[in-house]
C-alpha positions as a printed Julia matrix, in Angstrom:
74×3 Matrix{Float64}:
  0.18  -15.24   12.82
  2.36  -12.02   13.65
  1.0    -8.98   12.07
  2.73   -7.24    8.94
  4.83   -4.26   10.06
  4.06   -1.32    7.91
  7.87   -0.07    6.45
  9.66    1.85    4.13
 11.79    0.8     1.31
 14.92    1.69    2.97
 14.07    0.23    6.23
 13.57   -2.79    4.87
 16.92   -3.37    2.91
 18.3    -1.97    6.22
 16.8    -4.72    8.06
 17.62   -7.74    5.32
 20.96   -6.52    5.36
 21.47   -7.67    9.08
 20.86  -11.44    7.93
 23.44  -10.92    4.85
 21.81   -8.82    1.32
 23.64   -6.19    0.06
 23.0    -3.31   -2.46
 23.82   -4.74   -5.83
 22.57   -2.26   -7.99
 19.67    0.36   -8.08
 17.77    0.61  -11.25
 14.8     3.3   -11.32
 13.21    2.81   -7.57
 13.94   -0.7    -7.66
 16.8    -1.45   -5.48
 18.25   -5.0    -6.12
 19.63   -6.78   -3.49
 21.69   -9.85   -3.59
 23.26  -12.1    -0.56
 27.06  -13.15   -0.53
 26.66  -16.34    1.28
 24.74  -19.61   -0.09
 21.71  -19.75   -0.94
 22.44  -16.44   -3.54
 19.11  -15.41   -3.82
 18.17  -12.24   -5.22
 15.55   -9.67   -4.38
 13.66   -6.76   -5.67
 12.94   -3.9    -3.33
 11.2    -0.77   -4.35
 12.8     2.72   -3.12
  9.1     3.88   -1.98
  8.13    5.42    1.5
  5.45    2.75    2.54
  5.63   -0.77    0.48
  2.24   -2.26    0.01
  1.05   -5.21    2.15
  1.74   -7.63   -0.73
  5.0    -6.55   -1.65
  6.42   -6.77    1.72
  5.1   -10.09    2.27
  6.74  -11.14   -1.25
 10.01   -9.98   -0.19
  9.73  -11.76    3.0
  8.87  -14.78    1.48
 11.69  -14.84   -1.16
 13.93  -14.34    1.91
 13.01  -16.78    3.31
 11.6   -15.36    6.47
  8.59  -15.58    8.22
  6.96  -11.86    9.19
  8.23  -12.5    12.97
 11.48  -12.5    11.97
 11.16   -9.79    9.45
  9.76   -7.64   12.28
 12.23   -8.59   15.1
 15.11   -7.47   12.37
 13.4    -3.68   11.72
């Protein structure tokens, strides 16, 4: 199993937006992303400058990545 890369907010909607999510909306420090081709899935990224181990592996997930590809797109 790959290790989890240690990331910003940013960085991370940076790198999900090279497989298709784009800024929908910010609300607060949440920004919400949401991708234009099928399957629309929608996720929840918060604006912070180091996301916790279990948050980034939750976004992963919902995107339906596995943490090498995550890293390999960073």
């Amino acid at each position: 199993m790959s290790r989890l890369p240690v990331t910003s907010g940013p960085a991370a909607v940076k790198a999900l937006r090279k497989i298709g999510y784009e800024l929908d909306h910010q609300t607060g420090s949440h920004m919400i992303l949401r991708r234009t081709t099928p399957p629309h899935r929608r996720l929840t990224v918060p604006d912070h400058r180091e996301l916790a181990k279990g948050t980034l592996r939750a976004i992963i997930r919902e995107a339906g990545l596995s943490v090498a590809e995550f890293a390999e797109l960073l």
